[in-house]
C-alpha positions as CSV (number, residue, x, y, z in Angstrom):
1,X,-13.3,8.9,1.4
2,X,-11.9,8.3,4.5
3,X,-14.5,10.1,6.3
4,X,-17.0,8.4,4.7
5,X,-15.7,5.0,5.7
6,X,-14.7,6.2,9.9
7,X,-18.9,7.4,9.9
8,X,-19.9,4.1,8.5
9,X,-19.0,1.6,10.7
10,X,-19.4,-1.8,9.3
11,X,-20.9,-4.5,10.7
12,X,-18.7,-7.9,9.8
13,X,-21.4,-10.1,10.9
14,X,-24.2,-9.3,8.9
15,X,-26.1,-12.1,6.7
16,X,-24.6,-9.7,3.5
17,X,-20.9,-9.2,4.7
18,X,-20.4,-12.7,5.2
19,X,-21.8,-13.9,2.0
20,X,-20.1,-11.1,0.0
21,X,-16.9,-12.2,1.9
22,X,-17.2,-15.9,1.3
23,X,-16.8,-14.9,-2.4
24,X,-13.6,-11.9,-2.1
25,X,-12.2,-14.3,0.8
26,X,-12.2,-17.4,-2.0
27,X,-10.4,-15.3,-4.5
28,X,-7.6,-13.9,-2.2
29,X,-7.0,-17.7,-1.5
30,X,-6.8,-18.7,-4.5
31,X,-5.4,-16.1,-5.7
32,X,-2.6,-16.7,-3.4
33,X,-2.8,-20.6,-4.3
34,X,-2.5,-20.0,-8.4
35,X,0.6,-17.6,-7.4
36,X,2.1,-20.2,-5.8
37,X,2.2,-22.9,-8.4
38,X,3.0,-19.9,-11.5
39,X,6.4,-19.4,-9.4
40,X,7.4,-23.3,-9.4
41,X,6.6,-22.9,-12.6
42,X,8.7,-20.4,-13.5
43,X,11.0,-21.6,-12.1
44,X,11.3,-24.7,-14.8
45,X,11.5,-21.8,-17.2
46,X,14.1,-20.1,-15.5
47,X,16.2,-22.4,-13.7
48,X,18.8,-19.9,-12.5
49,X,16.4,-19.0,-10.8
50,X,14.8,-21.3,-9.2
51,X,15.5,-20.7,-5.4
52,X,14.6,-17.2,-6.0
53,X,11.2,-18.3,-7.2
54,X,10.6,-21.2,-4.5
55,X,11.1,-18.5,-2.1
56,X,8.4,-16.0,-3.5
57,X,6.1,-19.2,-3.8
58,X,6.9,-20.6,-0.4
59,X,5.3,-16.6,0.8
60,X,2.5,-16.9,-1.2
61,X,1.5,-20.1,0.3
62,X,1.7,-18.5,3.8
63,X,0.0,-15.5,2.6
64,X,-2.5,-18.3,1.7
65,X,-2.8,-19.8,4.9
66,X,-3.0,-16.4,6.5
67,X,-6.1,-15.4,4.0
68,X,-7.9,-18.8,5.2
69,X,-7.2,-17.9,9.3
70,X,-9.4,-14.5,8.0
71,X,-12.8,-16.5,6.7
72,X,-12.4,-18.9,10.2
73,X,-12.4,-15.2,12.0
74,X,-15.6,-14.3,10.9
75,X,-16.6,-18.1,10.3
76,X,-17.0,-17.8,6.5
77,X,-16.8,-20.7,4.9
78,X,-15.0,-19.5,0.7
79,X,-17.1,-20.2,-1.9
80,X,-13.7,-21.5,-4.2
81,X,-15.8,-22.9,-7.2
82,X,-16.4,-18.8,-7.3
83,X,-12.5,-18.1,-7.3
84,X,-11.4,-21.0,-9.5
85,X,-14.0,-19.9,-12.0
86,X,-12.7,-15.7,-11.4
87,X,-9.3,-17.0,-12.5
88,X,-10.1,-19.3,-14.9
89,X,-9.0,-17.4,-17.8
90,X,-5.8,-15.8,-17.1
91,X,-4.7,-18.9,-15.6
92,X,-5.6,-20.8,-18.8
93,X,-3.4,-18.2,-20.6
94,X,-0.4,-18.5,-18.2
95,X,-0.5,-22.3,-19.1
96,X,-1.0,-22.1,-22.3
97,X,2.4,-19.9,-22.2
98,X,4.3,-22.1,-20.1
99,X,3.6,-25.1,-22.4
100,X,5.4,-22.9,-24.8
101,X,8.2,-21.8,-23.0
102,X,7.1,-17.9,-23.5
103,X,9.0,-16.8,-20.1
104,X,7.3,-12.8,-20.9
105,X,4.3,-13.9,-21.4
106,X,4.4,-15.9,-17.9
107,X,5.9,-13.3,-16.0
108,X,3.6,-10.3,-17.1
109,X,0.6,-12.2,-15.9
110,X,2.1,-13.1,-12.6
111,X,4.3,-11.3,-11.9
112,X,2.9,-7.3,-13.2
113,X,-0.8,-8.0,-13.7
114,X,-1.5,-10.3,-10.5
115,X,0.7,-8.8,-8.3
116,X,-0.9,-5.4,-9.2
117,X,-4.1,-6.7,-9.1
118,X,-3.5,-7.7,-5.7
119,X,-1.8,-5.0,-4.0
120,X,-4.6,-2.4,-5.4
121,X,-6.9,-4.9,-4.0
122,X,-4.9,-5.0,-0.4
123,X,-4.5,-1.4,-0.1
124,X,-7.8,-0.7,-0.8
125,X,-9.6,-3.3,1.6
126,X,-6.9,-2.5,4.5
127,X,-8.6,0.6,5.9
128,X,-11.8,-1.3,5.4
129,X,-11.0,-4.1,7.0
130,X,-11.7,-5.9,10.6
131,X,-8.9,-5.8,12.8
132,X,-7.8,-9.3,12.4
133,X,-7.8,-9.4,8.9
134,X,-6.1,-5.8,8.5
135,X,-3.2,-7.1,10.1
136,X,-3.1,-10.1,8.0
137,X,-3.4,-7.6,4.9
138,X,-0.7,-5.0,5.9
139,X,2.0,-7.9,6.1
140,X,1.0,-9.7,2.5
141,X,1.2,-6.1,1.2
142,X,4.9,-5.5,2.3
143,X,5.9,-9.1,0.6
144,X,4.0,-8.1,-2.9
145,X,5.9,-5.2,-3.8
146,X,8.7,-7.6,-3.6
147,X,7.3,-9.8,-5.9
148,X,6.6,-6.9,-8.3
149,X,10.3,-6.3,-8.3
150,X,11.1,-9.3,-9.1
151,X,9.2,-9.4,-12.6
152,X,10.3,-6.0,-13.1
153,X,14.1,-6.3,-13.0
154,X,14.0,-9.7,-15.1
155,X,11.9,-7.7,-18.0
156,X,13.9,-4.4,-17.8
157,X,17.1,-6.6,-17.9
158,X,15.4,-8.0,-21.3
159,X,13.7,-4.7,-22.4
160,X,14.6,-5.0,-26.1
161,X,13.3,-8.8,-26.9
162,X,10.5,-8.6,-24.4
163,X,9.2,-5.3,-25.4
164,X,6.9,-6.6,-28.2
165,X,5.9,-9.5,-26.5
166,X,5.0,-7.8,-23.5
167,X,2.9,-5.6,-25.6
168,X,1.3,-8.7,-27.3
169,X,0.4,-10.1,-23.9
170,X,-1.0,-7.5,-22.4
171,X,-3.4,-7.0,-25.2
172,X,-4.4,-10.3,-24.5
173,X,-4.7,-10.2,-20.5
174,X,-5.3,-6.8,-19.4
175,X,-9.1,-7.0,-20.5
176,X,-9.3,-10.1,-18.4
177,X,-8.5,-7.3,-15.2
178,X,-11.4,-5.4,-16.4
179,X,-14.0,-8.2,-16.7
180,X,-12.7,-9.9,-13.4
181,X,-13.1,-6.2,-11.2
182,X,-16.7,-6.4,-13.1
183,X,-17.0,-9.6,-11.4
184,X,-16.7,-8.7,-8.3
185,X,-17.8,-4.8,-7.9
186,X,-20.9,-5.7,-5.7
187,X,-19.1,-8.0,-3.6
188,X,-16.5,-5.7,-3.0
189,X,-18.6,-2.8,-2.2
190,X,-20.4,-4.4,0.6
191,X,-17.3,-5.1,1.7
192,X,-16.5,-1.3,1.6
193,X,-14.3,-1.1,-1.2
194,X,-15.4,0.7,-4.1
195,X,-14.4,-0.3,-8.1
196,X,-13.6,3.3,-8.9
197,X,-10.5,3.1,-6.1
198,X,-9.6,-0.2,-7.2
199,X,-9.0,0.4,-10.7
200,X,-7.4,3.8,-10.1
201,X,-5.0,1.6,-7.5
202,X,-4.4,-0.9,-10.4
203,X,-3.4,1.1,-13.1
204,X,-1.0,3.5,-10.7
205,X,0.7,0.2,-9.9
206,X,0.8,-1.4,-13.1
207,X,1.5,2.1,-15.0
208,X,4.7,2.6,-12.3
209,X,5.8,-1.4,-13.6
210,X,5.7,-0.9,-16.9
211,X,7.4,2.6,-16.8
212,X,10.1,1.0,-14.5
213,X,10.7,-2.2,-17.1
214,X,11.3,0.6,-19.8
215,X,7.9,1.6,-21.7
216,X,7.5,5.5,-21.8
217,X,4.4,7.6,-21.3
218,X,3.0,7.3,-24.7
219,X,3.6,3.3,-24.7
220,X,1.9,3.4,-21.1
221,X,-0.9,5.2,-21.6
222,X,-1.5,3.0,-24.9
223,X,-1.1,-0.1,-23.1
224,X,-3.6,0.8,-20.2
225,X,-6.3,1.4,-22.7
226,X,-6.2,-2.0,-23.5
227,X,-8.0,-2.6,-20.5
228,X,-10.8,-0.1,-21.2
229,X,-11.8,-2.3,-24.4
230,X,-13.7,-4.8,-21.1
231,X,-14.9,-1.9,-19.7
């Protein structure tokens, strides 16, 4: 693979990189953006920790600002009608489980299925990337494993009465990573970055969350199915 990519030199000027990358470009911004208001948010639900979560918000809207300096690099202008759209549906299910108060519901959609989505997304564009935008990528990637901890340690320290719910939730969301990488698998590819990679990135990541909160192998592999059912 990494052959491949050295021998290919992309051009990140061409008519079809630019308009490919006004549409991934849109949905790491607002990516970044919807990250940013789920942690104030959670932060209502968990007040204790509500410093901890206006910090990781006040990094996701620098890793925002950082995503929008990339699109002026290569003067792309992000199509965000595209990203609002992308998101559309898990954010309509993280509200709809904030109005409730459902705290596991919340944190498995931002914190393990966005955060994952992301960093498979980052470590998979990185190599691919121009150089400005590379070392963008490489320093949002260090702060997102962070934010994967995070969600982890609060749901392993609540294994026992988030373990069902979590399960529940992740019936309900992890198709939505499926349709979403449909979505976006030509975009991407111009961009260098093929599905196949992605998806194996994503489940590594979210597998290695969901073993850490406390699922085991079986449980994991079961869950991660859930995803084919888009497919």
């Amino acid at each position: 693979m990494g052959q491949t990519l050295e021998a290919v030199a992309i051009d990140y000027h061409t008519e079809n990189y630019r308009d490919a990358y006004s549409r991934i470009n849109a949905i790491v911004i607002e990516g970044e953006a919807e990250a940013y208001s789920n942690y104030l948010q959670l932060g209502e639900l968990l007040p204790e920790f509500t410093e901890d979560f206006t910090r990781l918000a006040k990094m996701e809207d620098r890793h925002k600002k950082g995503f929008i300096a990339c699109g002026k690099n290569l003067k792309v202008t992000p199509d965000m009608d595209f990203a609002e759209k992308f998101f559309a549906e898990l954010h309509g299910n993280f509200q709809k489980a904030f109005a409730t108060g459902d705290i596991v519901t919340c944190l498995l959609i931002q914190s393990l299925i966005i955060e994952c989505f992301a960093i498979a997304a980052y470590n998979i564009y990185i190599p691919v990337a121009d150089p400005f935008a590379r070392k963008i990528t490489e320093g949002v990637v260090k702060d997102e494993y962070l934010h994967l901890n995070f969600g982890e340690e609060w749901l392993q320290n609540h294994f026992d009465d988030s373990k069902a719910p979590l399960e529940q939730a992740n019936r309900q969301n992890l198709p939505i990573v499926w349709k979403m990488l449909n979505q976006v698998e030509n975009d991407a590819k111009v961009l260098g970055m093929e599905k196949e990679a992605l998806v194996e990135d994503f489940m590594i990541q979210y597998g290695e969350s969901l073993g850490k909160i406390g699922f085991n192998t079986r449980d994991i592999m079961r869950m991660s199915a859930m995803g084919l059912v888009a497919a």
